[in-house]
C-alpha positions in Angstrom: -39.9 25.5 -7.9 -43.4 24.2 -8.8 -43.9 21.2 -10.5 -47.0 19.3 -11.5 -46.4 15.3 -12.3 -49.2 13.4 -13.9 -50.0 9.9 -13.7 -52.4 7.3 -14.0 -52.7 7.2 -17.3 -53.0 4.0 -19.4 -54.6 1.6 -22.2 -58.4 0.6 -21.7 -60.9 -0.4 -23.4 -64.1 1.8 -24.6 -66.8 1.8 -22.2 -63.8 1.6 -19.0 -62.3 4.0 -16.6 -59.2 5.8 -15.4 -59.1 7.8 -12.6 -55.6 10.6 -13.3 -54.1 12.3 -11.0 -51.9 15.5 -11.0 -49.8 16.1 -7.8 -48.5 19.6 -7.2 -45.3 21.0 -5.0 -43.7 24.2 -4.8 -46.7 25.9 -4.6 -49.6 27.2 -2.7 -51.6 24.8 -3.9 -55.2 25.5 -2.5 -54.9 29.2 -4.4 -54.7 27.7 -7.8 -56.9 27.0 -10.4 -56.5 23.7 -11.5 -57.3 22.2 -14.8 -56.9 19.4 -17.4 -56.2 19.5 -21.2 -55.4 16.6 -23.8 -53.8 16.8 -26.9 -54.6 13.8 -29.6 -52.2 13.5 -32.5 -52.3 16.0 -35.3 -54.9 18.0 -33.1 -53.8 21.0 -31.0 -54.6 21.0 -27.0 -58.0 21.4 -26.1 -59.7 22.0 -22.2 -61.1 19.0 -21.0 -62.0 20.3 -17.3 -61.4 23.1 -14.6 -61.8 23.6 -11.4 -61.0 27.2 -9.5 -59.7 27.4 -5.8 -63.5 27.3 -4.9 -63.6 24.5 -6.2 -66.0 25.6 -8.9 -66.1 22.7 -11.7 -66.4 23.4 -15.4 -66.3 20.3 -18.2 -65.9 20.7 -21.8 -69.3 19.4 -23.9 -67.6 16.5 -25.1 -66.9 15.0 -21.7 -69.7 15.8 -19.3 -71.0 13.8 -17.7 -68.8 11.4 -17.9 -65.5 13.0 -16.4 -65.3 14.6 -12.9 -62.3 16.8 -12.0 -62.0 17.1 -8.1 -58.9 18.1 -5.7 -57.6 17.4 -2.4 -55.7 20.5 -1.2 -54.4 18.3 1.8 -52.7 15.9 -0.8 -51.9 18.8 -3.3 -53.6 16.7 -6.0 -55.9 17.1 -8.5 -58.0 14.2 -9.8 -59.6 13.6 -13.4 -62.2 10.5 -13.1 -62.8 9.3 -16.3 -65.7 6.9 -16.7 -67.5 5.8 -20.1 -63.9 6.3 -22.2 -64.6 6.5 -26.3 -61.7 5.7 -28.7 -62.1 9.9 -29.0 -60.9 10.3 -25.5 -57.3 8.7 -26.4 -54.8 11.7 -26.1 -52.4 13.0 -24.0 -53.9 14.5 -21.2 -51.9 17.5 -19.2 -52.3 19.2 -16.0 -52.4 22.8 -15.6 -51.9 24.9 -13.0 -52.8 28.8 -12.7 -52.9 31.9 -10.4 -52.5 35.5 -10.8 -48.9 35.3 -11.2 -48.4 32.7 -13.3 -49.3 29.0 -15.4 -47.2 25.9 -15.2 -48.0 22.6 -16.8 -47.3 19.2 -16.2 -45.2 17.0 -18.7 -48.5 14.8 -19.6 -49.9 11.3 -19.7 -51.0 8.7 -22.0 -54.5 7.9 -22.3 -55.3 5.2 -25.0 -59.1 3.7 -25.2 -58.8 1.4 -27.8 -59.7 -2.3 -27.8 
């Protein structure tokens, strides 16, 4: 049964960091492209980064530079490194997992950047 479990989320203030993590099981892990989503309140989910089994990396405009998605396919973990966080960033932010046979998400975590 795969299942993705996201954590490191938390409150900080604009201008700080928070480094999330997404750690996988069930799963082959180093086949899977592996991304990150938030969702803010009243707005539907939007792609925040990806990054294929290549380890290819793509960002959405409103976070590069800033965000860095990475993974460890020893640790079956996926990383978001959030730097420079905006009061626009506060959502929740999901982890998603996808091969050829299938997507599974995460069950989320609270970012707030507020201060």
């Amino acid at each position: 049964q795969v299942q993705l479990v996201e954590s490191g989320g938390g409150l900080v203030q604009p201008g700080g960091s928070l480094r999330l993590s997404c750690a996988a099981s069930g799963m082959r892990f180093s086949i899977f492209a592996m991304g990150w989503y938030r969702q803010a309140p009243g707005k539907e989910r939007e792609l925040v980064a990806t990054i294929t089994s290549g380890s290819t990396t793509s960002y959405a405009d409103s976070v590069k530079g800033r965000f860095t998605i990475s993974r460890d396919n020893a640790m079956k973990t996926a990383y978001l490194q959030m730097n420079s966080l905006k009061p626009e960033d506060t959502a929740i932010y999901y982890c998603k997992a996808k091969d050829a046979l299938g997507t599974f998400w995460g069950q989320g975590t609270q970012v707030t950047v507020s201060s």
